[in-house]
C-alpha positions, 0 to 999 in steps of 0.5 A: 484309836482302833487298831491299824492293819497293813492292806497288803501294798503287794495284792495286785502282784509284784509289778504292779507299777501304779504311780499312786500306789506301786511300792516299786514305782521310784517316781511315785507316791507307794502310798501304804493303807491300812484298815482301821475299823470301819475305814482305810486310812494313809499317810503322804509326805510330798517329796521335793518337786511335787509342788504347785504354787511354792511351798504348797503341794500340787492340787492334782497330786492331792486328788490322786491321793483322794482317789487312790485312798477311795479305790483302796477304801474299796480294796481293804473293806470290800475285798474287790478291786475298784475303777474310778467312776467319778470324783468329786472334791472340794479343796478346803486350804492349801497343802503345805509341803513341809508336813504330811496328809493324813487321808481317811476313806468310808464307804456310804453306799454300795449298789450291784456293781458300784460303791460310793466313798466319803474321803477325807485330807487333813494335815494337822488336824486341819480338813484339806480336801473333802469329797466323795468319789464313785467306784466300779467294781467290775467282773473278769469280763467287763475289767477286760473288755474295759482294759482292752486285754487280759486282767493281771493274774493276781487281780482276778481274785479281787474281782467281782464275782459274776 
């Protein structure tokens, strides 16, 4: 196993309240990444209540996590900020709640203004969820004109250049 760096969980600023990835959102998953070689990698432990059918966690909070580990996949190798363009996922078996999903992202493809991520859920050494999602990473100015509003300071530096 290469070695694990830390992405820095604070590099959208100290109230960023992403539900996927906010450290400070309570009601939210504050995911952690981290590099390892020439992927990003988490882990999640479904909390009480995040459940669908019993016992198994929710088919929507698993795509939120596919898609947070896509965009972080972006974030920590590519060094810009990413917004989702499509997802496309594959549920292989159920989720248990009792145990956690390890998550792995890889970038196949990177274009002008588009990068392209192979993602990954096992649990156990078992695949959950496999997929690849696409991703934009926007200039200052088609962020803002598609946020409606002026970018976070910190996230004008993790910006595409242009």
């Amino acid at each position: 196993m290469s070695d694990r760096e830390l992405i820095d969980p604070l590099i959208f600023g100290e109230a960023q309240r992403c539900f996927g990835c906010g450290p400070r959102n309570d009601v939210g998953m504050q995911l952690r990444f981290f590099r390892e070689g020439d992927s990003v990698v988490t882990t999640f432990s479904p909390r009480p209540g995040w459940e669908g059918p019993p016992g198994i966690v929710h088919g929507g909070l698993q795509a939120t996590l596919a898609d947070e580990l896509g965009a972080w996949t972006v974030v920590g190798l590519q060094g810009c900020f990413a917004l989702t363009a499509s997802l496309q996922l594959r549920y292989l078996r159920p989720a248990r709640m009792s145990r956690p999903i390890e998550g792995r992202g890889w970038i196949v493809d990177v274009g002008d203004s588009r990068v392209t991520v192979r993602l990954e859920l096992r649990q156990g050494g078992e695949g959950l969820l496999s997929g690849t999602a696409a991703y934009v990473t926007p200039t200052v100015a088609a962020a803002e004109a598609l946020l409606g509003g002026p970018l976070p300071e910190a996230w004008i530096p993790l910006a595409r250049p242009g």
